[in-house]
C-alpha positions as CSV (number, residue, x, y, z in Angstrom):
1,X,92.0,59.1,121.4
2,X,92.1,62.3,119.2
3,X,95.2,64.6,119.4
4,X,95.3,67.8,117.9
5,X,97.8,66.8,115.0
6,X,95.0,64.0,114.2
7,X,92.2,66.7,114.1
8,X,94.2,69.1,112.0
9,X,94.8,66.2,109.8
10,X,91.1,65.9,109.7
11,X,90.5,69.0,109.3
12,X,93.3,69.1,106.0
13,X,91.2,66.3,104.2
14,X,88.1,68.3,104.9
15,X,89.7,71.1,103.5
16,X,89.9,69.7,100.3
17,X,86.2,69.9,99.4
18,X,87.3,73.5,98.9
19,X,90.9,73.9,97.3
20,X,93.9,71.6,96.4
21,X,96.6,72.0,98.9
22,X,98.3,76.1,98.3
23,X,101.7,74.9,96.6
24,X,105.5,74.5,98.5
25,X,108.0,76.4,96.3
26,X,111.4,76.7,96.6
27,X,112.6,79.7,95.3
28,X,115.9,79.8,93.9
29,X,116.6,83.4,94.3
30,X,116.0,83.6,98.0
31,X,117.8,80.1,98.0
32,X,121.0,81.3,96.2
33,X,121.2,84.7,97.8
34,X,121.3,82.5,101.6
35,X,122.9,79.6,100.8
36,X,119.9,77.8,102.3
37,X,116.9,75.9,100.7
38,X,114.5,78.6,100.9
39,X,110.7,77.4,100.1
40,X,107.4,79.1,100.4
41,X,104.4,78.2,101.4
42,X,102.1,80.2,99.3
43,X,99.0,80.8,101.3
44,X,98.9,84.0,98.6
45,X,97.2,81.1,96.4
46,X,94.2,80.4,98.5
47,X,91.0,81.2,96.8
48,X,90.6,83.9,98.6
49,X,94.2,84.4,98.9
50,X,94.9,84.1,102.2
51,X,95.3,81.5,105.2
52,X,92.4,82.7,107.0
53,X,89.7,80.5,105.1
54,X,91.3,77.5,106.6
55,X,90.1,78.6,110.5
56,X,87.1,80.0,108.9
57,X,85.6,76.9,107.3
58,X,87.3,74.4,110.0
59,X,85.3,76.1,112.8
60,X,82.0,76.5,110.5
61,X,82.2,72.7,109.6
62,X,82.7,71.8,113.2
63,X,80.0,73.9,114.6
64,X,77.3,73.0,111.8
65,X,78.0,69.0,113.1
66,X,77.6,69.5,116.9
67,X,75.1,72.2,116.0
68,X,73.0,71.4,112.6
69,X,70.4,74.3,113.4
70,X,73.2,76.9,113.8
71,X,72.7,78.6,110.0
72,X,74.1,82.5,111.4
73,X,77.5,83.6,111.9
74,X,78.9,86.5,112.5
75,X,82.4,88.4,112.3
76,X,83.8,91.7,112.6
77,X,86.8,92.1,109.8
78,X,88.3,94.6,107.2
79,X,90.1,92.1,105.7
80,X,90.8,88.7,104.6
81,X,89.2,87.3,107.7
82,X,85.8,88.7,106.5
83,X,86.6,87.0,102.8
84,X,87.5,83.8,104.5
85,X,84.1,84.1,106.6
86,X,81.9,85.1,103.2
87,X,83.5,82.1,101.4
88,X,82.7,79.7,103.9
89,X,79.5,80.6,104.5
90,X,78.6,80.3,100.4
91,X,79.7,76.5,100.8
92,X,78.3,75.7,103.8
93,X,74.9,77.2,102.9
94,X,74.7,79.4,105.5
95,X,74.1,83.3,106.4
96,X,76.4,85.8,107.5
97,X,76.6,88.9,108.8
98,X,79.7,90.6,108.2
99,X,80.8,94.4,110.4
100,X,83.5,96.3,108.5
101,X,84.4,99.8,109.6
102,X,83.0,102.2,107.7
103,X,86.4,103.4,106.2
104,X,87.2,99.9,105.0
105,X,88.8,100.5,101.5
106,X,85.6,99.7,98.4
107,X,88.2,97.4,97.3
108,X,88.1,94.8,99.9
109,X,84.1,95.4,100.3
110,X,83.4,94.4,97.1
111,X,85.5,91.1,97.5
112,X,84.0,89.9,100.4
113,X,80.2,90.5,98.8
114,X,82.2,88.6,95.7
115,X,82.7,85.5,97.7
116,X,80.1,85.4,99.9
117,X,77.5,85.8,97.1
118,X,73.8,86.5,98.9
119,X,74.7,84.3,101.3
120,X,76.8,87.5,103.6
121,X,75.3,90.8,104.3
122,X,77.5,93.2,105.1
123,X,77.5,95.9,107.7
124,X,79.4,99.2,107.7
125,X,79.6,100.6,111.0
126,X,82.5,102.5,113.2
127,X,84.8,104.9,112.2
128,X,88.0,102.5,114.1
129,X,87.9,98.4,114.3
130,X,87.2,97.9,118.4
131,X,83.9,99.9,117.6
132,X,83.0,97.5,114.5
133,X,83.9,94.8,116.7
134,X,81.6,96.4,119.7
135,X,79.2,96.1,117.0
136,X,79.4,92.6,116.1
137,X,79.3,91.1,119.6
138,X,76.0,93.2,120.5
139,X,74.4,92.0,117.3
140,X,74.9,88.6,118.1
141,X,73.6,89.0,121.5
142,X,70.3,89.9,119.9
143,X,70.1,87.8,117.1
144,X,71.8,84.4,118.6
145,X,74.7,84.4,116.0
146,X,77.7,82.7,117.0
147,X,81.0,84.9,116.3
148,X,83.8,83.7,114.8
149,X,87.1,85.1,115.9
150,X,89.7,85.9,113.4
151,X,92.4,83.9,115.8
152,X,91.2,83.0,119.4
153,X,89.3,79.9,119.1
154,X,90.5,76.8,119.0
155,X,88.4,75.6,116.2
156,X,90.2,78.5,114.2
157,X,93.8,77.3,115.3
158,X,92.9,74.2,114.5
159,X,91.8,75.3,110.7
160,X,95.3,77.1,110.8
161,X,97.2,74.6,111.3
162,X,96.5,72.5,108.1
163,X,99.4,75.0,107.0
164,X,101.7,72.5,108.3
165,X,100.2,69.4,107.4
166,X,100.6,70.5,104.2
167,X,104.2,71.5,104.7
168,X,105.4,67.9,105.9
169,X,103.1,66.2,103.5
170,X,104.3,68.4,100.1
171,X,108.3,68.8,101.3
172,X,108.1,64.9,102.4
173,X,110.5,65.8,105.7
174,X,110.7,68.3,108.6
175,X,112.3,71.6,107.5
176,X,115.5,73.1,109.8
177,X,113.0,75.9,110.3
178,X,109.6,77.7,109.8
179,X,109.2,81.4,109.5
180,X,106.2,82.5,110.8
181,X,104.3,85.9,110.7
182,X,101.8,87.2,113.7
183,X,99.2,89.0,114.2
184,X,96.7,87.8,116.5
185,X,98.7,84.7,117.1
186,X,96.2,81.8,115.5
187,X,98.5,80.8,112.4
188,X,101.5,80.5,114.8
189,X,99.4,78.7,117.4
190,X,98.4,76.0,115.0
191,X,101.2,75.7,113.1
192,X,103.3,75.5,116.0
193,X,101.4,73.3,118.0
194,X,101.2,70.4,115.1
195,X,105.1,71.1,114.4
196,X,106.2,70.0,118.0
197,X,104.1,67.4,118.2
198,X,104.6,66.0,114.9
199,X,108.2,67.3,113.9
200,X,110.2,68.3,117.0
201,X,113.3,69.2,115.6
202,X,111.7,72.1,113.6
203,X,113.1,75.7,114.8
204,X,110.7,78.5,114.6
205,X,111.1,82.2,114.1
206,X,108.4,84.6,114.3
207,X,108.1,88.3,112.8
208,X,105.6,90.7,113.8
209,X,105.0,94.2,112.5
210,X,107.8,96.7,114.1
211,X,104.6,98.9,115.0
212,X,102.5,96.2,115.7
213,X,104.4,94.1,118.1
214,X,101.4,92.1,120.3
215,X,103.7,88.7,120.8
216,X,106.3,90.5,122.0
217,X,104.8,92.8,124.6
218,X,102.6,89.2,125.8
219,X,106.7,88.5,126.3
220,X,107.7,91.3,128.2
221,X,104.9,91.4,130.2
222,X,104.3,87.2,130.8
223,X,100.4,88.0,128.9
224,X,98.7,89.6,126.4
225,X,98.7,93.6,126.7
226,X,96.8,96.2,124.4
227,X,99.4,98.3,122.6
228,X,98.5,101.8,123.7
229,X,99.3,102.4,119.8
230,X,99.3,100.8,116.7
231,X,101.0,101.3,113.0
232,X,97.7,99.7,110.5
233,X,99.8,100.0,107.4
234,X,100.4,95.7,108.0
235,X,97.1,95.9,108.4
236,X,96.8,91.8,107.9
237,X,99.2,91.2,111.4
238,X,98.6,94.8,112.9
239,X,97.0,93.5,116.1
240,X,96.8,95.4,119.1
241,X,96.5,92.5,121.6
242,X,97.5,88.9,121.1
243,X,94.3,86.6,122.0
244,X,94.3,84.9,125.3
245,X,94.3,81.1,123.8
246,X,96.7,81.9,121.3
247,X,99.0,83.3,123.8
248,X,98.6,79.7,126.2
249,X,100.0,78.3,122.9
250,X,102.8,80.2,122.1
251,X,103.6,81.3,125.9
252,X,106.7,78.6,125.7
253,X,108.3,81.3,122.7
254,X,111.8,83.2,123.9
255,X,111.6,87.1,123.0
256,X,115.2,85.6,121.2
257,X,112.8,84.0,118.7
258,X,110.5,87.0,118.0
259,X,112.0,89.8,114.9
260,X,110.0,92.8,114.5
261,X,110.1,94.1,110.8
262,X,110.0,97.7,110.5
263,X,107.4,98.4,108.1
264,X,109.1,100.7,105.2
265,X,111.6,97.9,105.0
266,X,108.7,95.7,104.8
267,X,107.8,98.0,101.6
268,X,111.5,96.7,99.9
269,X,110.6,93.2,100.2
270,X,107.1,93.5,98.5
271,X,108.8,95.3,95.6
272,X,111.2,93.2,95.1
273,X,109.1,89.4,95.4
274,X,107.1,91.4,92.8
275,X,109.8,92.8,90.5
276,X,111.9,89.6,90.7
277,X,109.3,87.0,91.3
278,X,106.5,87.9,90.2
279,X,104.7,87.6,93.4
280,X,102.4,89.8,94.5
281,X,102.3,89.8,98.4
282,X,100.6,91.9,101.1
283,X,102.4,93.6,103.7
284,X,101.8,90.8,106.2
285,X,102.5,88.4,104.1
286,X,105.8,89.8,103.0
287,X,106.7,89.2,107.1
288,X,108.8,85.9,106.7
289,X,110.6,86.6,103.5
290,X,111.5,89.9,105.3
291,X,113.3,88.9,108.5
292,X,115.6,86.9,106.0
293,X,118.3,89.1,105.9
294,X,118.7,88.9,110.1
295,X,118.7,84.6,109.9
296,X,121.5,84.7,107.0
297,X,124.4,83.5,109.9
298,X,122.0,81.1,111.3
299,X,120.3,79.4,108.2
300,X,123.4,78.8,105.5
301,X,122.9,75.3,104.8
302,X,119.4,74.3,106.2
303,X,115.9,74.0,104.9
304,X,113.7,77.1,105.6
305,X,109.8,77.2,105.1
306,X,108.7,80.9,104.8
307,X,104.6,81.5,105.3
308,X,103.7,83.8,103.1
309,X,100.3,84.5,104.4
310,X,98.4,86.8,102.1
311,X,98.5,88.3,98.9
312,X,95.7,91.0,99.2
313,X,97.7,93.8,98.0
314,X,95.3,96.8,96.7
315,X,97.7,98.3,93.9
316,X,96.4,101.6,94.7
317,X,98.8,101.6,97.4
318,X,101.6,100.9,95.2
319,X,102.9,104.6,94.7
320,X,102.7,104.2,98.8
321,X,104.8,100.7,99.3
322,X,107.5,102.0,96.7
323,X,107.8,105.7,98.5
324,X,108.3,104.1,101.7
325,X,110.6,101.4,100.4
326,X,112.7,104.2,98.7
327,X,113.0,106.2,102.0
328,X,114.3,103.3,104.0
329,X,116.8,102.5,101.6
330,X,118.1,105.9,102.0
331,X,117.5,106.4,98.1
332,X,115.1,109.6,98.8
333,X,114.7,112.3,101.3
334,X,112.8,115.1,102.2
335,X,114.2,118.2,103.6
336,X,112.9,122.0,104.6
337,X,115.8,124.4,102.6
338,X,115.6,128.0,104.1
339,X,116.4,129.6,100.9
340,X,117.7,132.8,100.6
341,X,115.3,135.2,98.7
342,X,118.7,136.6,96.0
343,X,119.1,136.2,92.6
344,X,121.2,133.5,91.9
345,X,120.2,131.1,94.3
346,X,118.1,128.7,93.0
347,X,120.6,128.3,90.7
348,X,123.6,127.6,92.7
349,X,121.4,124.9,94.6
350,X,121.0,122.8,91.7
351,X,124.9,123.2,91.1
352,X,125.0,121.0,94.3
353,X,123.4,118.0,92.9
354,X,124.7,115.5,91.6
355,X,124.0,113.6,88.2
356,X,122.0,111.0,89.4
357,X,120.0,113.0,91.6
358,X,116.4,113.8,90.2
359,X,113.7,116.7,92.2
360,X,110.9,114.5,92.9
361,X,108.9,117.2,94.9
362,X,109.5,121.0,95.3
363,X,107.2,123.3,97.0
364,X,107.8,127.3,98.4
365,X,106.0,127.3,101.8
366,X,106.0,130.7,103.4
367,X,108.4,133.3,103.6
368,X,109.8,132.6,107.2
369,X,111.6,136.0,107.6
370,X,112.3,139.0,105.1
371,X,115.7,137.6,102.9
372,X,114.7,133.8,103.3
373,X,112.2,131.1,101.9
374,X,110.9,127.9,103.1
375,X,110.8,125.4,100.2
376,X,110.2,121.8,100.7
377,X,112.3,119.5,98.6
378,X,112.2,115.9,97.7
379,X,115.0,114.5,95.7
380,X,115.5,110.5,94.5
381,X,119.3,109.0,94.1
382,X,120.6,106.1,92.8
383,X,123.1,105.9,96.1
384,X,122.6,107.2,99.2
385,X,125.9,108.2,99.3
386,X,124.6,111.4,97.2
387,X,122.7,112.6,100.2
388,X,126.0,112.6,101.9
389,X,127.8,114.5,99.3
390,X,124.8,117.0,99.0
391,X,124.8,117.9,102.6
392,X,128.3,118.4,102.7
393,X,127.9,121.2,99.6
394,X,124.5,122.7,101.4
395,X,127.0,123.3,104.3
396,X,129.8,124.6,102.9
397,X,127.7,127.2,100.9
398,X,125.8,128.1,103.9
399,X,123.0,127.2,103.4
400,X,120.7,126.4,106.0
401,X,118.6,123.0,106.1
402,X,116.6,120.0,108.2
403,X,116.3,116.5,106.9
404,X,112.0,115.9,107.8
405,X,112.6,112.0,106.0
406,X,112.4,110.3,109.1
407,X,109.9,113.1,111.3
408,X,106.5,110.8,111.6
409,X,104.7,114.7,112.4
410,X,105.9,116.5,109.9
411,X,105.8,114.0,106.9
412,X,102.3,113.1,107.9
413,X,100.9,116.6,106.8
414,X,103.8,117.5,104.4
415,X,104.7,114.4,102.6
């Protein structure tokens, strides 16, 4: 009798007529820093450089051997489901029809047409992702294309959780503990799934995006809800509503076991896995590494698998990650000085900073009453403790201010 941990081992060896098993690193400066044996599973690696070609081509390779004449397949994706999709259907010599919104980045478009080769044709369409997806579904209604959902199907869970076949196969034992990012909840559900059956000793921990918290609003409410908002910038795990089979596989998970990672801290961690590793991660799949810092009491001493699940980073966005990482570290701020319109005063404010502090941004916006001037300022320091220190002199002089760093409103259109 099949079980699902003999499937998903079937599915691992299958696997292999595509790519060698992603590598299990330990990584000795997350390991020293927690006094734990910190490894990574680096689905970054994948050839398309994420986990989602292992539910793409598992469920593609099932359905082509129950149903040989099934040659279309359809998906709706921005991202590195739609690459997983393209790649897939190259091997398997079959056609796909791939709906991106239209405001997908060039970036990703061109990767997706790279890996499908003429085997995908891609369709631009919707201005947001539930109208792409509207899309896809009434395409396949007319053309009799099967979909393939990025996480709820079981053939797609299945594919996912090869991650952990490989994980007990490369490390040779259970880990203490898997870190596990969600999105849509099929990487946790396989993983999961073939970990408890397989290895059930292992703990799990699971980190979603702070503004994209699906797993735990299934939680709170005992099933999946649709998040009446959602922050895209972890756009890999930015899901506004957990799938329904995922969620009847991870509806035995404790809101004690869920982290939410806000997503300028987020922005630290992929700076530094790049500027100390080498590593090149995606905001999703910087999730695990991230939540590190809230498991050091609990990890000292034990084994600790981190997933990181993508490394589709656009370096465009670069300026972007390091801004946002700099603002939660408290390192820069924006503020609105009402500066008064006498000569002079310009010059006593720069009096008030300190050495280390540098003018990254300053702007005059309108004259706000006769003797007085708006300006906008950003400055960088090396310690947030100048920001303290600079407050202190703004007030003693008089000078009237309003710290905008943390105002979502205003920084949108100003900053």
């Amino acid at each position: 009798m099949d079980t699902f941990a003999t499937s998903a081992r079937q599915a691992a060896v299958a696997l292999r007529d595509l790519f060698d098993p992603t590598p299990l690193q330990r990584n000795d400066h997350l390991s020293a820093r927690y006094g734990a044996e910190i490894w990574l599973k680096r689905e970054d690696l994948s050839p398309v450089r994420s986990y989602k070609i292992r539910g793409a081509f598992n469920a593609m390779r099932k359905l082509r051997a129950t149903s040989p004449a099934l040659r279309q397949f359809v998906c709706a994706s921005a991202g590195n489901h739609a690459q997983g999709v393209a790649y897939a259907c190259r091997h398997f010599g079959v056609q796909g029809t791939i709906f991106m919104p239209v405001t997908t980045p060039q970036q990703k478009i061109d990767k997706t047409r790279m890996f499908g080769g003429g085997a995908v044709e891609i369709i631009l369409t919707g201005d947001y992702f539930d109208q792409t997806l509207a899309a896809a579904q009434a395409h396949c209604a007319r053309a009799g294309a099967h979909f393939l959902s990025p996480f709820d199907d079981a053939d797609v869970i299945e594919g996912q959780a090869t991650v952990a076949v490989e994980i007990l196969d490369q490390l040779g034992r259970a880990p203490d503990l898997v870190v596990l990012p969600v999105g849509g909840g099929g990487l946790a559900s396989g993983v999961t799934r073939f970990l408890r059956d397989e290895a059930p000793g292992v703990a799990f921990r699971f980190v979603e995006p702070a503004g994209g918290a699906s797993l735990k609003a299934a939680i709170d409410h005992g099933g999946p809800v649709k998040l009446s908002r959602v922050n895209s910038f972890v756009d890999g795990a930015a899901v506004a509503r957990l799938g329904d089979l995922t969620w009847r596989h991870l509806d035995w998970v404790g809101a004690d076991l869920v982290h939410l990672a806000p997503e300028d801290r987020i922005c630290i961690t992929m700076l530094e896995m790049l500027n100390v590793e080498g590593i090149v991660l995606e905001p999703a799949g910087a999730l695990a590494v991230d939540v590190l810092p809230e498991l050091a009491d609990t990890i000292r001493g034990k084994t600790v698998v981190c997933i990181t699940s993508g490394g589709n980073f656009d370096f465009e966005r670069l300026p972007e990650v390091k801004e946002r990482a700099q603002r939660h570290a408290g390192l820069k701020k924006y503020f609105i000085l009402r500066m008064p319109q006498r000569p002079g005063a310009l010059r006593e404010f720069l009096t008030m900073l300190g050495p280390d502090d540098d003018i990254a941004r300053f702007e005059y916006l309108k004259k706000s009453a006769r003797n007085f001037g708006s300006v906008l300022i950003g400055i960088e320091a090396k310690d947030p403790a100048s920001f303290t220190r600079l407050f202190a002199r703004l007030d003693a002089a008089a000078f009237v201010w309003r710290d905008i760093t943390g105002d979502e409103t205003l920084a949108e259109f100003l900053i």
